[in-house]
BALOBA-1460 file (C-alpha; in Angstrom, 3 decimals):
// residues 219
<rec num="1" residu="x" x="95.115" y="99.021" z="114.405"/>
<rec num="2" residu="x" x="92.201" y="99.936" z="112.242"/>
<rec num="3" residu="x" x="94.806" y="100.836" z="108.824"/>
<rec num="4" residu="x" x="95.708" y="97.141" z="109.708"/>
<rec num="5" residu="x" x="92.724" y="96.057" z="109.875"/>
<rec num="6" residu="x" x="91.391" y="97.692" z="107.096"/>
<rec num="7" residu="x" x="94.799" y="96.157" z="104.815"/>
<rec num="8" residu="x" x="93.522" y="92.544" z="106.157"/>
<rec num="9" residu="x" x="90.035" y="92.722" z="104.790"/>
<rec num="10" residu="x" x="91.238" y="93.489" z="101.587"/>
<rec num="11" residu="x" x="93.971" y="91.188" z="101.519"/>
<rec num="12" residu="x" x="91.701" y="88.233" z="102.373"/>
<rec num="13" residu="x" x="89.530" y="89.276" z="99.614"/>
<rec num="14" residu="x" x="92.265" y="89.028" z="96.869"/>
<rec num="15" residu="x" x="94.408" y="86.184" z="98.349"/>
<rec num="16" residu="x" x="93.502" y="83.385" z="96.064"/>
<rec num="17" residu="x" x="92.796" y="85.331" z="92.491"/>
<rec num="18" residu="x" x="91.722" y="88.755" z="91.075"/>
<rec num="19" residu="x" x="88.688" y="91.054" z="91.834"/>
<rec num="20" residu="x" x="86.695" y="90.729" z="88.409"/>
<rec num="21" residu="x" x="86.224" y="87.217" z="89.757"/>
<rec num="22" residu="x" x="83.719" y="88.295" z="91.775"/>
<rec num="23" residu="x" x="81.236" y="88.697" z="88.953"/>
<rec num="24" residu="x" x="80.459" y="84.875" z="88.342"/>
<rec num="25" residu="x" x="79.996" y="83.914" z="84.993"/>
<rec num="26" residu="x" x="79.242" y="87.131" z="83.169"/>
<rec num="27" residu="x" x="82.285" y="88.300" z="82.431"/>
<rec num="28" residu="x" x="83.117" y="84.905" z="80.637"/>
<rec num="29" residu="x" x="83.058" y="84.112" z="77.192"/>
<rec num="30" residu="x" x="79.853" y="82.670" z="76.155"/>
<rec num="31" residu="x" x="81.265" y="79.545" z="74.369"/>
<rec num="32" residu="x" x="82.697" y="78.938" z="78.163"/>
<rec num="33" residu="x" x="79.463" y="79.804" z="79.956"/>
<rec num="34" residu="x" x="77.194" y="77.319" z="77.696"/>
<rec num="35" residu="x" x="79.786" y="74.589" z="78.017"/>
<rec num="36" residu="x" x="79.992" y="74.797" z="81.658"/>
<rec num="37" residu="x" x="76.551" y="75.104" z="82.278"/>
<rec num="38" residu="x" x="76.132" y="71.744" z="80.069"/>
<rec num="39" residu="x" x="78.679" y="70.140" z="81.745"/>
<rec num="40" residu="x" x="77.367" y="70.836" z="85.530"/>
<rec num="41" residu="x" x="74.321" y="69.741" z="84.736"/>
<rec num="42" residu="x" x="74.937" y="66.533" z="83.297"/>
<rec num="43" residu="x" x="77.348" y="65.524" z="86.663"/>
<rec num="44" residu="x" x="74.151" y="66.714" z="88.433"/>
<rec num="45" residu="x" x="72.081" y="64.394" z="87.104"/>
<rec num="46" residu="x" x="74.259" y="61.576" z="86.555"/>
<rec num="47" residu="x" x="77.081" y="60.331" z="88.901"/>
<rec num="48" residu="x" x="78.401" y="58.564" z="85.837"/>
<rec num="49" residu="x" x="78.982" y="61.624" z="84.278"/>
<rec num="50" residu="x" x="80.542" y="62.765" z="87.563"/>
<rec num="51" residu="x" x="82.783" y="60.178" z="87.496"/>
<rec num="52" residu="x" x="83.892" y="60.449" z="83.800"/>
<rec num="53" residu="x" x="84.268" y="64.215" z="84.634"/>
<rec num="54" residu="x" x="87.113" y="63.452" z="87.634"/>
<rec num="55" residu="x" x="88.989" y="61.239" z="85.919"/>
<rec num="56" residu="x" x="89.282" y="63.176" z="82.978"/>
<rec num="57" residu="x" x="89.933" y="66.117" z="85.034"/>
<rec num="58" residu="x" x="92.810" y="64.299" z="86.965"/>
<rec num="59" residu="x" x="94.302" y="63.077" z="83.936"/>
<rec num="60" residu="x" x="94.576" y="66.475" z="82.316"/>
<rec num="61" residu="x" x="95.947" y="68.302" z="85.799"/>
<rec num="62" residu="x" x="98.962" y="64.857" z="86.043"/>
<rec num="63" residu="x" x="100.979" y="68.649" z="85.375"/>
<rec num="64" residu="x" x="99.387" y="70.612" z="87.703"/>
<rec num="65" residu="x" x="100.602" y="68.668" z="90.807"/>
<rec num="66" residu="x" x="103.545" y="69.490" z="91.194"/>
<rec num="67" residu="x" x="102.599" y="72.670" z="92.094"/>
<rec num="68" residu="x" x="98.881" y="72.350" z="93.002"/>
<rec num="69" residu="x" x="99.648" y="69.319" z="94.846"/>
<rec num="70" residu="x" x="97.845" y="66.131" z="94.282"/>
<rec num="71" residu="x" x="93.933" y="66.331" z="93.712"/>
<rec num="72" residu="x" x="94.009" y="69.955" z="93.982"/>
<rec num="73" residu="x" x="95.793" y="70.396" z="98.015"/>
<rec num="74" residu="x" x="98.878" y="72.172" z="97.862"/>
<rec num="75" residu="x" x="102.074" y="72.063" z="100.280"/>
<rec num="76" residu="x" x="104.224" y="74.029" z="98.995"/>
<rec num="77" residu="x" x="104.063" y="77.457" z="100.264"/>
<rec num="78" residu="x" x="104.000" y="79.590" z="97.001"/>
<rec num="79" residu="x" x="101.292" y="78.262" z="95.330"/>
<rec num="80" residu="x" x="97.709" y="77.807" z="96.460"/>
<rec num="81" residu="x" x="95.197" y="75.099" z="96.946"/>
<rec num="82" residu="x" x="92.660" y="74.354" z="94.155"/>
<rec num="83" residu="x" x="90.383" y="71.469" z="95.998"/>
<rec num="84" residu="x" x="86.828" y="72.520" z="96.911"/>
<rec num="85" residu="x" x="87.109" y="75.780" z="95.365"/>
<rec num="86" residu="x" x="84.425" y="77.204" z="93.911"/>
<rec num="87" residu="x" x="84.435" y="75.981" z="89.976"/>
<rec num="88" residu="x" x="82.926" y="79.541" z="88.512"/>
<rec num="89" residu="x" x="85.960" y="80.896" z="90.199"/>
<rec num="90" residu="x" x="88.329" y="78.372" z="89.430"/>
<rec num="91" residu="x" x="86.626" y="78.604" z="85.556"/>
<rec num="92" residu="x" x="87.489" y="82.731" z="85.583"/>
<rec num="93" residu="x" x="91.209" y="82.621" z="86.589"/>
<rec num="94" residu="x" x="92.170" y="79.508" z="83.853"/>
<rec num="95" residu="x" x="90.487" y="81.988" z="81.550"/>
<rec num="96" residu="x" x="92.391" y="85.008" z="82.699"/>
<rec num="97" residu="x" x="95.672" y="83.112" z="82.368"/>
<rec num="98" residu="x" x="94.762" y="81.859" z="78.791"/>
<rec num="99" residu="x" x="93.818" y="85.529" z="77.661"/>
<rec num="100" residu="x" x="96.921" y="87.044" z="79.394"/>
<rec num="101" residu="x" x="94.747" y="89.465" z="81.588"/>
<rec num="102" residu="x" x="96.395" y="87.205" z="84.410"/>
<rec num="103" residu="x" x="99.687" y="86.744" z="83.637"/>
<rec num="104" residu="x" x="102.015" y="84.170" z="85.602"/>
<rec num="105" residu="x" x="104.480" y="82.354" z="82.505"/>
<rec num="106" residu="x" x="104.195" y="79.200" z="83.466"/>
<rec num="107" residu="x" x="99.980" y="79.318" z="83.718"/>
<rec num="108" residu="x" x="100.093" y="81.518" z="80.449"/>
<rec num="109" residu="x" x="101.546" y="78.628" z="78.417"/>
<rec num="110" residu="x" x="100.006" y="76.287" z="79.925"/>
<rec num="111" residu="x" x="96.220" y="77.713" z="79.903"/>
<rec num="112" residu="x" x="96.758" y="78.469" z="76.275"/>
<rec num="113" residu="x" x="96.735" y="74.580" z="75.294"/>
<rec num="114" residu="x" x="93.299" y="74.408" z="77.244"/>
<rec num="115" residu="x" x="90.213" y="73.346" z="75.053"/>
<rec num="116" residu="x" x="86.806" y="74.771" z="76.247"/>
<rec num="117" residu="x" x="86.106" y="71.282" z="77.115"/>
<rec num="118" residu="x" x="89.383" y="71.010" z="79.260"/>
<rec num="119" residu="x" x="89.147" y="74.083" z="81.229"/>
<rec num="120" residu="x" x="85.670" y="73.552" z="82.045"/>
<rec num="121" residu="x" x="86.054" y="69.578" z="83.361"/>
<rec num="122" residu="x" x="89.398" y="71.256" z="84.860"/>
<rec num="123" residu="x" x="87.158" y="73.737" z="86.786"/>
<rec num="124" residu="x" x="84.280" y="70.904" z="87.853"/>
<rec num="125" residu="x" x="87.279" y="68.173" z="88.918"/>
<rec num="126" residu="x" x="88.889" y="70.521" z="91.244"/>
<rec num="127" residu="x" x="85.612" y="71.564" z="92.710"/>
<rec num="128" residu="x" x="84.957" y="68.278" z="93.404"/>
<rec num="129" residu="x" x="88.325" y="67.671" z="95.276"/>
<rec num="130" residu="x" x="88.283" y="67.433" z="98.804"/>
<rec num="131" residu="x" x="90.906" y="69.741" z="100.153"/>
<rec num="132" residu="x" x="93.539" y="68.659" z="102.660"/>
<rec num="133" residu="x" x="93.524" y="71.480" z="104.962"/>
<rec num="134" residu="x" x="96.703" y="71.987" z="106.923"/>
<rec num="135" residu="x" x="97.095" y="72.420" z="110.595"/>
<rec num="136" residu="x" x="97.107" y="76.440" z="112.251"/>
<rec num="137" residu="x" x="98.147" y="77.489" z="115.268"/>
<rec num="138" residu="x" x="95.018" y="78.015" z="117.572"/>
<rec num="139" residu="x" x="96.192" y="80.812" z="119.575"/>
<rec num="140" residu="x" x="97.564" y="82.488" z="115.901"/>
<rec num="141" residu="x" x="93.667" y="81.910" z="114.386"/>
<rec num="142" residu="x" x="91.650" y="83.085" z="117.925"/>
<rec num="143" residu="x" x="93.860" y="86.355" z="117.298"/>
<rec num="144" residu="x" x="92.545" y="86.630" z="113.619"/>
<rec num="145" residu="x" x="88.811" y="85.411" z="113.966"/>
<rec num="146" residu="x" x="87.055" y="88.690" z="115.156"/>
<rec num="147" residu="x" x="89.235" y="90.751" z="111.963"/>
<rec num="148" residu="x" x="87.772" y="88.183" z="109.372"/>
<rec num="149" residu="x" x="84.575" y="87.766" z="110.913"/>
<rec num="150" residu="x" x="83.998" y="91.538" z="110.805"/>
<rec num="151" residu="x" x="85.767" y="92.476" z="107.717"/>
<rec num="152" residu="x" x="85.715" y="89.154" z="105.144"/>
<rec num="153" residu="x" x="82.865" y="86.977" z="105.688"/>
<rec num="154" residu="x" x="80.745" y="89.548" z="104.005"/>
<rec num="155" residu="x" x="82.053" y="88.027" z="100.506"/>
<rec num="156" residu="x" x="83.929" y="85.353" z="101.470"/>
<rec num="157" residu="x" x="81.165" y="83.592" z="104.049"/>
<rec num="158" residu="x" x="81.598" y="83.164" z="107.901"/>
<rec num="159" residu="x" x="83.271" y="79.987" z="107.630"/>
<rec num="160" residu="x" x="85.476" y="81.131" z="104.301"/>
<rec num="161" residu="x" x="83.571" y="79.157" z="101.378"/>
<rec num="162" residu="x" x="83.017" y="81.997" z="99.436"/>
<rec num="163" residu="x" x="80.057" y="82.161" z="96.682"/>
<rec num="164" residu="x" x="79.895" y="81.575" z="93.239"/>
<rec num="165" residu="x" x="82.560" y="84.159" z="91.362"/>
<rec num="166" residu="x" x="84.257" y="84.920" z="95.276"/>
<rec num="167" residu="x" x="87.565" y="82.423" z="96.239"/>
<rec num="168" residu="x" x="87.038" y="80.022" z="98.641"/>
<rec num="169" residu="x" x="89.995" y="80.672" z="101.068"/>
<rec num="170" residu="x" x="89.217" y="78.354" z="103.728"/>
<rec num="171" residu="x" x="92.036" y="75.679" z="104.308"/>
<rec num="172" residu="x" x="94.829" y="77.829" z="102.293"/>
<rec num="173" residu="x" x="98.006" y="76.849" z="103.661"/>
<rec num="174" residu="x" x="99.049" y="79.669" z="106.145"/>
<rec num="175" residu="x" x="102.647" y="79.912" z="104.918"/>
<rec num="176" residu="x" x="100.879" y="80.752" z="101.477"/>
<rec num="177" residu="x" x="99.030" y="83.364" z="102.715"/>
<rec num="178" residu="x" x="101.031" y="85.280" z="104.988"/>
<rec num="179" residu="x" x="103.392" y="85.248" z="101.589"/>
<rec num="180" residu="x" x="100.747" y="86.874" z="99.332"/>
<rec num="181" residu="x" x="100.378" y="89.677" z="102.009"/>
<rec num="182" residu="x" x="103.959" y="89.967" z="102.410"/>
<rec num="183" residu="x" x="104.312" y="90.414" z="98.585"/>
<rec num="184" residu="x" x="101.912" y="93.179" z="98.678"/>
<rec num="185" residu="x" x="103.702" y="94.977" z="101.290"/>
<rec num="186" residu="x" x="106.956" y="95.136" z="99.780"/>
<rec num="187" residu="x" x="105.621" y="95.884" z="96.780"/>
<rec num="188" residu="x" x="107.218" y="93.067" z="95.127"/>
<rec num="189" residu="x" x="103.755" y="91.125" z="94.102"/>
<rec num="190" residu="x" x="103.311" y="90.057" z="90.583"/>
<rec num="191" residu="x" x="99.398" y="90.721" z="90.698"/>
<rec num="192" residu="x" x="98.191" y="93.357" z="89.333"/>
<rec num="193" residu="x" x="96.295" y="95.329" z="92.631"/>
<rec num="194" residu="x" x="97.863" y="98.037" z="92.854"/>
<rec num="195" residu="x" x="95.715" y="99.610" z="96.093"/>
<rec num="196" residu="x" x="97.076" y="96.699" z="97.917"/>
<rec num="197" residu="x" x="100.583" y="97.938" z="97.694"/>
<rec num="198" residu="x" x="99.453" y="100.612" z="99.937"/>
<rec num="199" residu="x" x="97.590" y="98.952" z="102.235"/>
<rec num="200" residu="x" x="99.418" y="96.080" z="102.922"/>
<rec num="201" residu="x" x="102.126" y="98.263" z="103.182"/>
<rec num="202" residu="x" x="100.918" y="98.796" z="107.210"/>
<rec num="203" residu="x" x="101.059" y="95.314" z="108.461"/>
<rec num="204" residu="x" x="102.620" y="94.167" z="110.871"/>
<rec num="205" residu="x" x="103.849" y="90.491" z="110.869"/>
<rec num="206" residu="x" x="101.790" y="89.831" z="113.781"/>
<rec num="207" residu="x" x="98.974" y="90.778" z="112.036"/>
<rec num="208" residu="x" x="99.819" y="88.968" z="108.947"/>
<rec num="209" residu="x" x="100.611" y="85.872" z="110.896"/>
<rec num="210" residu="x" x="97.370" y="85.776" z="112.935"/>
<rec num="211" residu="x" x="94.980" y="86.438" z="109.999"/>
<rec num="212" residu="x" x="96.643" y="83.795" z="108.274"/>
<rec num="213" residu="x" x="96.157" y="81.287" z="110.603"/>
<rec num="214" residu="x" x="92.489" y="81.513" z="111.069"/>
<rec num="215" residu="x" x="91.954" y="80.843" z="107.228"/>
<rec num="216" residu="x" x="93.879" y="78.023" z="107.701"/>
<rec num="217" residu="x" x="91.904" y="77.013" z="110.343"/>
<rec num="218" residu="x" x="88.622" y="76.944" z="108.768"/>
<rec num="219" residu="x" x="87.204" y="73.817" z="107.022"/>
């Protein structure tokens, strides 16, 4: 029980991204950092700007729904939801797949075509999405509270919001999840963590399944 614990903590951590994510802003280029700073604080100040920033946003991610689902809430099972996560976080991985540090094809190509401008407004509309959170089973997330509460909320908050360069995994759909893990356990995953091939490599589906669930669950 405590090797699958242990696996879940870690697993939760690294469900929605990488780990150097969890540095906010510094491990950005500074071109990006100035430009999203700028750009926060004008929506901050003016909800014109805000508005001008969504639309742009929504017209530049028209390509990203089919996989990200509309505004940002996915439903298909392989790919994760982008509404209400945190933008610094969201800012991080579009730069990762640009550089190729990240490397998915499709994201690759497509981050490459992104201005500073784009992936920054990119970053700020998601952010500002409201995510569609899909339903859990309630016995499933009960089972999984106490092993997030006690291993994940550390970095990822009580309720799953994360911070500022951690995910937000709150609301994920549960099918994605329990896939990520899954990945790791075979060792089939195509991100690049290689202690999680070990440790997920002691799950159970149960405990998959349950832990799932509960991040599902949370709004």
């Amino acid at each position: 029980m405590q090797a699958a614990v242990r696996a879940i903590a870690v697993a939760a951590l690294m469900l929605t991204g990488q780990a150097s994510a969890q540095h906010g802003t510094e491990t950005l280029p500074e071109a990006l950092v100035e430009a999203f700073e700028a750009m926060q604080g004008e929506i901050a100040r003016d909800p014109e700007a805000r508005l001008r920033v969504i639309e742009a946003g929504r017209e530049r991610a028209a390509f990203c729904n089919t996989c990200h689902g509309p505004d940002g809430s996915a439903t298909r099972v392989n790919y994760p939801s982008l509404a209400s996560q945190n933008p610094v976080y969201l800012l991080d991985q579009i730069e990762q797949f640009a550089n190729g540090s990240r490397e998915k094809l499709v994201m690759n190509v497509l981050a490459e075509t992104f201005s500073v401008d784009e992936k920054v407004t990119l970053a700020l509309y998601y952010s500002e999405m409201t995510l569609q959170a899909p339903e859990a089973d309630l016995e499933l997330a009960r089972r999984g509270a106490p092993v997030y509460q006690a291993r994940c909320a550390t970095c990822h908050g009580s309720a799953g919001l994360g911070e500022e360069g951690y995910a937000r995994i709150a609301g994920q759909q549960p099918g994605y999840v329990a896939n990520v893990l899954r990945e790791y356990r075979s060792g089939d995953s195509p991100r690049r963590f290689s202690v999680m091939y070990g440790i997920a490599s002691g799950l159970g589906n149960d405990d998959i399944d349950a832990v799932a669930h509960y991040i599902a669950s949370l709004r």
